[in-house]
C-alpha positions in Angstrom: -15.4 -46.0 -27.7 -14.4 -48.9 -29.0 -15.9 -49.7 -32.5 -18.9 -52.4 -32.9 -17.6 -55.6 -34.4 -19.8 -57.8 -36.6 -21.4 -60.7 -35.2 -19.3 -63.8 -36.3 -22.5 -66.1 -36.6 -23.2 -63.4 -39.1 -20.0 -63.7 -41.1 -19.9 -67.4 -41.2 -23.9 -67.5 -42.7 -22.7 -65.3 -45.5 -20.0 -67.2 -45.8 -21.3 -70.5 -46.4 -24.6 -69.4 -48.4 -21.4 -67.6 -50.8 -20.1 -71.0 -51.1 -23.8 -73.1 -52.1 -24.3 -70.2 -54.4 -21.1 -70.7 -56.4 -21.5 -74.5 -56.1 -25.1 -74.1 -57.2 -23.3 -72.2 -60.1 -20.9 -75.2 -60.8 -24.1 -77.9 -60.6 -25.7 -75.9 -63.7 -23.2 -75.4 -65.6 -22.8 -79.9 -65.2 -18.7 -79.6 -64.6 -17.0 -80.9 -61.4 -13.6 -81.5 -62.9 -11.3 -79.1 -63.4 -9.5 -79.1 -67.0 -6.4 -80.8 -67.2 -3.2 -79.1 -68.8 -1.2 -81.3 -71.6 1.7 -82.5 -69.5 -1.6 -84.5 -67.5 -4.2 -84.9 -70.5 -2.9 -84.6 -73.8 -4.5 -82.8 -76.3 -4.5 -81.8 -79.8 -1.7 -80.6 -82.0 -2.3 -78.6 -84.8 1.1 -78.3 -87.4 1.1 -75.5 -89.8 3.9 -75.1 -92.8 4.0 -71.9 -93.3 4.5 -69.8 -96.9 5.8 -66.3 -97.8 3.3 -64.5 -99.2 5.8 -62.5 -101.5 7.3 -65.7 -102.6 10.6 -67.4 -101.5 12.0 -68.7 -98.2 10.0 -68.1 -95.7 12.1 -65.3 -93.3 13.1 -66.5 -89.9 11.6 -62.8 -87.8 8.2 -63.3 -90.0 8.4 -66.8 -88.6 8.8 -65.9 -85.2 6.4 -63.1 -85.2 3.5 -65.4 -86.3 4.4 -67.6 -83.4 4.3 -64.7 -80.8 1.2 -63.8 -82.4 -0.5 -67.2 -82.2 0.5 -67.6 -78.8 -1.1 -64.3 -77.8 -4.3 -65.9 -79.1 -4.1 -69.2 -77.9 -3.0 -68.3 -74.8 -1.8 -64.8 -74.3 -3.2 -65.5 -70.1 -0.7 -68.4 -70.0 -3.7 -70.0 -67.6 -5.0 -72.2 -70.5 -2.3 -74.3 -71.0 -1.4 -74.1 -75.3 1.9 -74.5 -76.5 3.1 -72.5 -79.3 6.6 -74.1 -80.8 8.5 -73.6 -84.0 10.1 -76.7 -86.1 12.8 -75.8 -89.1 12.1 -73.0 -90.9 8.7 -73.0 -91.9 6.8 -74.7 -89.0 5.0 -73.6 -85.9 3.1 -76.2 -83.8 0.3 -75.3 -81.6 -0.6 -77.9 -79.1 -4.3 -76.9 -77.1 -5.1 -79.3 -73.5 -8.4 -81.8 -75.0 -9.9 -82.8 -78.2 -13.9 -81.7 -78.1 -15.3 -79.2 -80.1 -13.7 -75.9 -78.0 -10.2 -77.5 -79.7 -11.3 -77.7 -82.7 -13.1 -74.2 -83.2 -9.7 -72.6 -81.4 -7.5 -74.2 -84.4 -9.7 -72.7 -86.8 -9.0 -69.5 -84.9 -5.8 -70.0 -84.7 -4.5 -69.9 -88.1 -7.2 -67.1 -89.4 -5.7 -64.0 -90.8 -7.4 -61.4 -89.0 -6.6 -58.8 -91.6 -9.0 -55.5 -90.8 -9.6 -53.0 -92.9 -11.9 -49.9 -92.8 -13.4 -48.7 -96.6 -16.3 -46.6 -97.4 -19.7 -48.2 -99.6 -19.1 -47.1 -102.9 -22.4 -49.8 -103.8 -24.9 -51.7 -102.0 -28.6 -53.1 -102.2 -29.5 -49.5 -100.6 -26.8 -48.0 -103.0 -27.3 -49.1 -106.4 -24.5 -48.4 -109.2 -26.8 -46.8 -111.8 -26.3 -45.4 -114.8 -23.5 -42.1 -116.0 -25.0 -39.0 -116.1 -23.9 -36.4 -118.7 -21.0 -35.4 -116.1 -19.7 -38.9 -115.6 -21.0 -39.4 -112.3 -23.0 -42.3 -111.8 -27.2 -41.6 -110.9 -28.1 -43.2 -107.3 -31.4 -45.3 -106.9 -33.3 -42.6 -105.1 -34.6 -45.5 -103.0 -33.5 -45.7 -99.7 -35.5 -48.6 -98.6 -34.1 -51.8 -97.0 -33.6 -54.2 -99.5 -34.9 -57.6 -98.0 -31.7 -59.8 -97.0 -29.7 -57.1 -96.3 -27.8 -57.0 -93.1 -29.2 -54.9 -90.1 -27.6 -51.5 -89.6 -24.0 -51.7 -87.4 -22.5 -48.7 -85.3 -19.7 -46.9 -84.3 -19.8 -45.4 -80.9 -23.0 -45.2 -79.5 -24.8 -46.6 -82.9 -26.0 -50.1 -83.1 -24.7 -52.3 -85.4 -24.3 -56.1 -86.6 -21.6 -57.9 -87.4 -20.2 -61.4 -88.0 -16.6 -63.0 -87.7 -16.8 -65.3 -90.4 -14.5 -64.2 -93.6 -15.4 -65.3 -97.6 -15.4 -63.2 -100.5 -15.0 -63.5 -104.6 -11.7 -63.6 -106.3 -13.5 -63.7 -109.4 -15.3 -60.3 -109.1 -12.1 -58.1 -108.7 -11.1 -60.4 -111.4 -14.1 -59.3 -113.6 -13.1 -55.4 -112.6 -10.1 -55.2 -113.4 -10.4 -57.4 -117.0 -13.4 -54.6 -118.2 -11.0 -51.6 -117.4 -9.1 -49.8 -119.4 -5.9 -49.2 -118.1 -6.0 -46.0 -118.4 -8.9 -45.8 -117.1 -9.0 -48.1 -113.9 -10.0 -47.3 -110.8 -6.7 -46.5 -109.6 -5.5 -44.5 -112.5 -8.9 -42.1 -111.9 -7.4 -41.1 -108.8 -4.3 -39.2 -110.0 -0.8 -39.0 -110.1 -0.5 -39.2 -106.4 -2.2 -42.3 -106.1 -0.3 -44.3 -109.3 2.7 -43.5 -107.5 1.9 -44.2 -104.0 1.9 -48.8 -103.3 -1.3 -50.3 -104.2 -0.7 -51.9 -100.7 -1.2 -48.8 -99.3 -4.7 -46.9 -97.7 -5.7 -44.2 -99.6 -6.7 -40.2 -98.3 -9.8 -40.1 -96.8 -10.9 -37.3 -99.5 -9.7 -39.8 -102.4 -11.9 -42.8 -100.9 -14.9 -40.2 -100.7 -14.7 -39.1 -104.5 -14.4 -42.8 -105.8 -17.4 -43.4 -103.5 -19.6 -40.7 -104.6 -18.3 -40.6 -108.4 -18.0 -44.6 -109.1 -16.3 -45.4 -112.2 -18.4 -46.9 -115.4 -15.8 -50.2 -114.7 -16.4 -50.8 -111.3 -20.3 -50.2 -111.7 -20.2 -52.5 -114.6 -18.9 -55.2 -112.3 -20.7 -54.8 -109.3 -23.9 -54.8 -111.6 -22.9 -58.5 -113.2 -21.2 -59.5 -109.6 -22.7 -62.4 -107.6 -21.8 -63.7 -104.2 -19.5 -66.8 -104.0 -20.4 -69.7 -102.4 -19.5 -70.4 -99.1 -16.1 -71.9 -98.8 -14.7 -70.1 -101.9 -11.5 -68.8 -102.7 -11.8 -65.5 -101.1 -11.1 -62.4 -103.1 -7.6 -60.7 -103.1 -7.3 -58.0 -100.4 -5.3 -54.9 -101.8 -5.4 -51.8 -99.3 -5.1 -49.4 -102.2 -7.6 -50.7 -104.5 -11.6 -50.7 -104.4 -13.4 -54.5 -103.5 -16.0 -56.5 -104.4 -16.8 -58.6 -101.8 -20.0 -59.6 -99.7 -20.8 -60.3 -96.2 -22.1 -63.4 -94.3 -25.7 -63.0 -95.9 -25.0 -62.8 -99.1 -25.3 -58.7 -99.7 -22.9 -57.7 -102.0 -20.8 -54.6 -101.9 -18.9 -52.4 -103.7 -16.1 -50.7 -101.6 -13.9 -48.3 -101.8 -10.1 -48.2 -101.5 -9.0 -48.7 -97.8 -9.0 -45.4 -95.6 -7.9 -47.5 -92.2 -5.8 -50.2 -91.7 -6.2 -52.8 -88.9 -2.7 -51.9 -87.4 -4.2 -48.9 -86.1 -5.9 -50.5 -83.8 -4.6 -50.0 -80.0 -6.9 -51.8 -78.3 -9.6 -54.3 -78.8 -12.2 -55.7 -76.2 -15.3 -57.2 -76.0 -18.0 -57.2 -73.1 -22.3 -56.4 -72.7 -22.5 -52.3 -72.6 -25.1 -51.1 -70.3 -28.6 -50.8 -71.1 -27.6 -54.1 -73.9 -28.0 -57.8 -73.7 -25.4 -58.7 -76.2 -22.1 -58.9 -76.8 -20.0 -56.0 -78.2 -16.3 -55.7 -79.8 -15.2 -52.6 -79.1 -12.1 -50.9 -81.0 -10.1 -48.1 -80.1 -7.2 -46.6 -82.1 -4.0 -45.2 -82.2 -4.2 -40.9 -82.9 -3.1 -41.3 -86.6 -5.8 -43.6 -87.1 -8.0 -41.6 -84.7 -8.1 -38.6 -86.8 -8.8 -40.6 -89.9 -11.1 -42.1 -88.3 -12.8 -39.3 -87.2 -12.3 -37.3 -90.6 -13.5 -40.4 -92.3 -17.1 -40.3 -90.2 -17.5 -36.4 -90.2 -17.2 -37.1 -94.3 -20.0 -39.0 -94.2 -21.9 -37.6 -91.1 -26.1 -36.9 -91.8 -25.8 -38.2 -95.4 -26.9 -41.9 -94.9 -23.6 -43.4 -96.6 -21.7 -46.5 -95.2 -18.6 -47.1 -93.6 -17.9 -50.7 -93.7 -15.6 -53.0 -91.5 -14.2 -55.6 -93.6 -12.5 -58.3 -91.8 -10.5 -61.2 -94.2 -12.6 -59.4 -97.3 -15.6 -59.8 -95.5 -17.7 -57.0 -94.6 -18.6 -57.6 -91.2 -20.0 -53.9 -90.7 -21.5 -51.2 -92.0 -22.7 -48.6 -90.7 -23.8 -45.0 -90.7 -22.8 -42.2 -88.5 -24.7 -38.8 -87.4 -22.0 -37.0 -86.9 -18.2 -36.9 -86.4 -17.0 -39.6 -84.2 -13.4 -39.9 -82.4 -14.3 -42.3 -79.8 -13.7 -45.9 -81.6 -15.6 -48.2 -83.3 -18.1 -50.8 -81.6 -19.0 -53.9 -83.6 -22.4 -55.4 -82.2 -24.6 -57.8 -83.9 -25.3 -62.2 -83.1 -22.2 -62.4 -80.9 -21.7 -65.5 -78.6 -19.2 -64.8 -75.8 -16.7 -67.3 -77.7 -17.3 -65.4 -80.9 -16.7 -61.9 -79.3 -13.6 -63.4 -77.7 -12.0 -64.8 -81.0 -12.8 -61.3 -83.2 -11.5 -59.1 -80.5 -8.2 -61.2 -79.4 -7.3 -61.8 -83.4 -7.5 -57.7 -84.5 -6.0 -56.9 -80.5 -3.1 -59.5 -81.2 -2.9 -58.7 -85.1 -2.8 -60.4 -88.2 -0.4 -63.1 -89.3 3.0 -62.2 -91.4 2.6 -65.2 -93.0 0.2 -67.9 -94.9 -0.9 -71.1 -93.9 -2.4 -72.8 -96.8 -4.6 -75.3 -96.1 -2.7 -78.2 -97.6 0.0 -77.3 -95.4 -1.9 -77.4 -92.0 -2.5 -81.1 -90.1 -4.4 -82.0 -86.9 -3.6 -85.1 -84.7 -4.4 -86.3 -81.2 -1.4 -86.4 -79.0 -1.2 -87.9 -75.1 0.3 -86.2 -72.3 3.6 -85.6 -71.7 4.1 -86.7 -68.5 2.9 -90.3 -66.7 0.0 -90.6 -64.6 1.6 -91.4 -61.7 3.4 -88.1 -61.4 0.2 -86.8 -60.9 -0.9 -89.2 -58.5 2.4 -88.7 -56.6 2.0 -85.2 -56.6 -1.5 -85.6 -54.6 -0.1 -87.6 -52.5 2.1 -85.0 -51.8 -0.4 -82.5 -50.7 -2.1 -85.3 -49.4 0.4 -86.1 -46.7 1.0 -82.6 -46.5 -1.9 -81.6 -45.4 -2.4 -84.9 -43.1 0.6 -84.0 -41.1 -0.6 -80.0 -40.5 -3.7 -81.6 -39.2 -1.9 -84.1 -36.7 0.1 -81.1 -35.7 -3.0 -78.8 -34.9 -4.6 -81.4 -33.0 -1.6 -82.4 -30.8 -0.4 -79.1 -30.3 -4.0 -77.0 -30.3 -6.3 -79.8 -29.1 -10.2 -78.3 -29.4 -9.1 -75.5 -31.0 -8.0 -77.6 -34.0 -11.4 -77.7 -35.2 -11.1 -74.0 -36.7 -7.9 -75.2 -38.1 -9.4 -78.1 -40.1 -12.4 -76.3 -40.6 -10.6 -73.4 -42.1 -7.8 -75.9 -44.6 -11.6 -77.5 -45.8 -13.3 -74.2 -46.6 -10.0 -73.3 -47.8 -10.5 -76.2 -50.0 -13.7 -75.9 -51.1 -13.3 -72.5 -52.3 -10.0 -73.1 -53.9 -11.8 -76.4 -55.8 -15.2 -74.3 -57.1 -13.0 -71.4 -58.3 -10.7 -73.5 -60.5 -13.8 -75.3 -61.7 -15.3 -72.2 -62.7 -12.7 -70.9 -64.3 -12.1 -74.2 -66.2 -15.4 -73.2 -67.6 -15.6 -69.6 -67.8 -12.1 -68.3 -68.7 -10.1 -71.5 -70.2 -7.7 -72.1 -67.2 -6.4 -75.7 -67.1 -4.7 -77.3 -64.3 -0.9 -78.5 -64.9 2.0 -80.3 -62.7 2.9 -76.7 -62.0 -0.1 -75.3 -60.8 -0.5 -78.4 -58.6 2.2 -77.5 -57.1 1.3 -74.2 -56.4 -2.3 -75.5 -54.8 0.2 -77.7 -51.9 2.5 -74.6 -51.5 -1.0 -72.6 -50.5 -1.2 -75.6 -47.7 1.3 -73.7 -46.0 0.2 -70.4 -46.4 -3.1 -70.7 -45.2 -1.6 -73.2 -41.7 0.5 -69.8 -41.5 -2.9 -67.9 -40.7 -4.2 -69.5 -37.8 -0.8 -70.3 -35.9 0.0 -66.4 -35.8 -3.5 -65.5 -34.6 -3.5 -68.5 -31.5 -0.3 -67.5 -31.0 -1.0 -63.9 -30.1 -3.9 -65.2 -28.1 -1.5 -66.7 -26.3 0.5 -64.2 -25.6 -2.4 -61.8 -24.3 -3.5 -64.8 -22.5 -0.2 -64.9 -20.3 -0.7 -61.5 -19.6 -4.0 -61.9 -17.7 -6.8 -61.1 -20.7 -9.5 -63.6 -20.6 -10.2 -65.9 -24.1 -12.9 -63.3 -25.4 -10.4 -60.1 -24.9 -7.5 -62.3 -25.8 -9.1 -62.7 -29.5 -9.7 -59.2 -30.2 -6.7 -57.7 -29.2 -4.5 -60.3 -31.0 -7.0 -60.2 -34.1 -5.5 -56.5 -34.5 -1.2 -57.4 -34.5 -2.0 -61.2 -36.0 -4.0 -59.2 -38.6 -1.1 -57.0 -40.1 1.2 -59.6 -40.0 -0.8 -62.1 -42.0 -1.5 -59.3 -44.8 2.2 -58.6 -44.9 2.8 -61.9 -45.0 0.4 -62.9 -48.0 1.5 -59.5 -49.2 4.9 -60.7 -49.9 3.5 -64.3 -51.8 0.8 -62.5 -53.6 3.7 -60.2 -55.0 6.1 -63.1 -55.5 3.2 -65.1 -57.9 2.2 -61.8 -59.5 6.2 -61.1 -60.4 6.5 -64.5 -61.2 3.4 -64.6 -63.6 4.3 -61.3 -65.5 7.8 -62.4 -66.3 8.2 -66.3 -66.0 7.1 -68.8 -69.0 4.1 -70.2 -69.8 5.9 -73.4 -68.5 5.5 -71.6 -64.6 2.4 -69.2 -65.2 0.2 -72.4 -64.0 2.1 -72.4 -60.7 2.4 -68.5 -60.3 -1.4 -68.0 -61.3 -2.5 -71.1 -58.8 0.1 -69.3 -56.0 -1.7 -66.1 -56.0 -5.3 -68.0 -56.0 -4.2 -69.7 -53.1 -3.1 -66.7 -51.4 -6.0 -64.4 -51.9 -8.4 -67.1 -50.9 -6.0 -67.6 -47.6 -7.2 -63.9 -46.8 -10.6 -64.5 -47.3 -10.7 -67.6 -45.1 -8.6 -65.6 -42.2 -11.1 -62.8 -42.3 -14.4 -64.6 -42.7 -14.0 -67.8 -40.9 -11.0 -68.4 -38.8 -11.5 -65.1 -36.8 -15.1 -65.2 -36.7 -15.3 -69.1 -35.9 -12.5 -68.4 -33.3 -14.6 -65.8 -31.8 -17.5 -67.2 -31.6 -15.2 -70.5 -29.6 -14.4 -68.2 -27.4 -17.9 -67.5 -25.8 -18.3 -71.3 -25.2 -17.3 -72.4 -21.2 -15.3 -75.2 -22.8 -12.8 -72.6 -24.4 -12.5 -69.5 -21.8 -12.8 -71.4 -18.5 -9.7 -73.2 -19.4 -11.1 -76.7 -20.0 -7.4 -79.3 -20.1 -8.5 -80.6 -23.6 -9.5 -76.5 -24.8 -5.9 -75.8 -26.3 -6.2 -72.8 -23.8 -5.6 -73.9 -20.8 -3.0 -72.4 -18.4 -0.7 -75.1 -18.7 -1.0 -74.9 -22.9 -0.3 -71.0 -22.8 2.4 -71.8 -19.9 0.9 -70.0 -17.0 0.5 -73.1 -14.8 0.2 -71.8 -10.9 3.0 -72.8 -8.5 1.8 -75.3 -6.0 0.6 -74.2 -2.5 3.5 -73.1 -0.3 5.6 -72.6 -2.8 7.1 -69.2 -3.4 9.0 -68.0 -7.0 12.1 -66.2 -6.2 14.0 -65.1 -9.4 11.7 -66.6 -12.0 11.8 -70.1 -10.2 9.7 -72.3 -7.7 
């Protein structure tokens, strides 16, 4: 029994109400044009000189590692359009498509450090540094109540936590600790011989970071006691894995931190997205196993007891949470994320930090035009323009009626090719370039591919004595599998071609494959269905002259009366 198809009027209402819903989309969000790439627009240009943090000439891999690493950020899709370039020996150039406020908050991304690190609370509001007991520890505020101003609690796992993105700190704190210590004495010196010889640059053992948090020397508790937050803008306090931090977060709480335990390089993976059951946005973390199991040691350490393991991203604490019990899944940062802002923290600690620094005398901003004339834009559209003109004056001569599904199918074709580029101008960034012009007029083509196989096949069944209604369901089955093969093949050629070409040809690759998936979409939900439903119509399967179906349009025109074919002739 042959299997119930679905009724095309059917497919062609869901069709159309999918369209008005994702224009209705496009009306509230106020865009109808899509985002222009440089080589149409211009943009902005943002030049930084860079500086060796260790002193001297700036080294030619660093230099190229930060531009790798800036282009991951800027556009690591290769569908927004930036342009990552280096100049001498000390320059990269980031260029961005526009000049409105996005442009402006993705410089300031752009050049941020993104330098993550994971320390225990040694001191907090909740934690106070008291006073030395007779053994030399130091006597805890009993109080665990929240201190008013303090940051909400954050979370790894399934905790909850807050966060910000925002980094500032106090040089002149770790300034103050280390000019009351002895040197003897210090911080560092406290934690043995292992420690003095190991880099100050270096994270320290989890068990090491636990006994300076629960022991906190006299200097330390001295200067956390006499420390107050900077003001925003400051100098930000020197970073040093190996040694503790005074520092504060976006509030104003101040903190008292221990050594590092994690660095930021262990990170394998960072994302961002709304969990289930949530409303806002997340970063989410995941690490590599070295840094999993110190990770996990790190939390089981302080699992139950109430103490704090912050997240301190550019010296600011971002984080800081409790734990319940050992955790080896990742970390999840929560708190007042925007999309934008969730974006930014989790493609800076995914993509790195920076090798080098960009002061800010040494970083400039300008305005630049686009690098190619308007009118090879407009000749371009033009292009398609004609292009598509002449597959229409071909359908029409050569179909007749049943050129309507053709032009219907190249303008629903175009309608959703033109809403999804407009919503992902909005929604994910993507500009539209020379290239991925040129990709859109190419997708002409594939989708005039579509509808010649499946008349053609009618045809075919046609000559062989099916009527118009059979004639479309049997040649919907072979003109089916040939047009999948066929956008098969393109889909795979703009995939290959968007994995391994330049940024310069991503735009065309990535418009290619858009082009090519909406081609199937079209071929499935309106040219068969539309066709179909043609074919019920007397105009179409009685064989009207002007149909496109015909006998003498198929070729099976009768011989006249009398006349009898011998040998495949009249």
């Amino acid at each position: 029994m042959a299997r119930k198809t679905a009724r095309p009027g059917r497919t062609l209402a869901l069709l159309f109400l999918a369209i008005a819903i994702m224009f209705g989309g496009i009306a509230f969000a106020g865009t109808w044009k899509p985002e222009l790439g440089l080589d149409l627009r211009g943009g902005t240009e943002i030049s930084m000189t860079a500086e060796n943090s260790e002193g001297g000439s700036v080294p030619r891999e660093s230099l190229d590692e930060a531009k790798s690493i800036i282009d991951q950020r800027v556009n690591g899709s290769g569908i927004t359009g930036g342009r990552v370039t280096t100049e001498g020996n000390d320059v990269i150039k980031v260029s961005i498509p526009g000049t409105g406020k996005v442009q402006q908050e993705t410089a300031e991304r752009v050049r941020q450090t993104a330098k993550l690190r994971f320390r225990l609370v040694a001191c907090s509001p909740q934690k106070p540094c008291g006073a030395a007991d007779s053994s030399g520890s130091m006597v805890e505020d009993p109080s665990t109540s929240t201190v008013p101003g303090t940051s909400p609690r954050a979370a790894f796992g399934s905790e909850t936590a807050s966060a910000s993105e925002t980094a500032s700190a106090s040089e002149k704190a770790s300034e103050k600790a280390s000019e009351s210590a002895d040197p003897s004495a210090s911080p560092s010196a406290s934690a043995g011989a292992d420690a003095e010889k190991r880099s100050k640059n270096s994270v320290v053992p989890v068990d090491e970071a636990v006994e300076f948090m629960r022991n906190v020397p006299q200097e330390w508790a001295t200067a956390y006691n006499s420390f107050t937050c900077p003001a925003p803008g400051a100098e930000p306090a020197e970073d040093i894995a190996g040694e503790p931090l005074l520092t504060c977060d976006e509030d104003g709480v101040p903190y008292l931190l221990t050594p590092a335990v994690i660095e930021g390089t262990e990170i394998s993976e960072a994302s961002y997205g709304i969990p289930q059951q949530q409303a806002n946005y997340v970063v989410t973390l995941d690490f590599k196993s070295d840094g999993n199991k110190v990770f996990a040691d790190t939390t089981g350490a302080i699992a139950g007891t109430g103490e704090q393991f912050a997240i301190v991203l550019d010296t600011q604490v971002i984080s800081a949470p409790t734990a319940d019990s050992r955790i080896s899944g990742g970390a999840q940062i929560s708190g007042d994320f925007t999309q934008e802002s969730a974006a930014a923290l989790a493609n800076n600690l995914k993509y790195g930090s920076l090798p080098l620094d960009f002061p800010e005398d040494g970083i400039q901003t300008r305005v630049i035009g686009p690098t190619l004339a308007g009118n090879q834009l407009t000749a371009g559209l033009w292009a398609g323009l004609i292009g598509l003109i002449l597959v229409v004056i071909f359908s029409i001569l050569y179909y007749r009626a049943m050129s309507i599904v053709v032009i219907g199918s190249l303008l629903v074709a175009g309608a959703l090719t033109y809403g999804m580029i407009l919503l992902l101008s909005e929604t994910a960034g993507v500009t539209l370039d020379l290239p991925g012009v040129a990709g859109l007029i190419v997708g002409i083509g594939i989708t005039a591919d579509s509808f010649i196989i499946l008349y053609e096949r009618m045809r075919d069944d046609m000559r062989d004595g099916r009527s118009m209604r059979v004639a479309v369901d049997t040649a919907w089955v072979r003109a089916r599998n040939t047009c999948l093969a066929s956008d098969g093949v393109s889909f795979l050629a703009a995939f290959v071609l968007y994995v391994f070409a330049t940024n310069e040809v991503k735009g065309f690759a990535f418009m290619l494959g858009l082009t090519t998936i909406i081609d199937v979409l079209v071929f499935f939900w309106f040219t068969h269905p539309m066709t179909k439903l043609m074919a019920g119509w007397g105009f179409f399967n009685k064989g009207h002259v002007l149909s496109g179906m015909d006998k003498r349009a198929i070729g099976t025109v009768d011989a006249p009366t009398g006349t009898t074919l011998v040998g495949g002739k009249a």
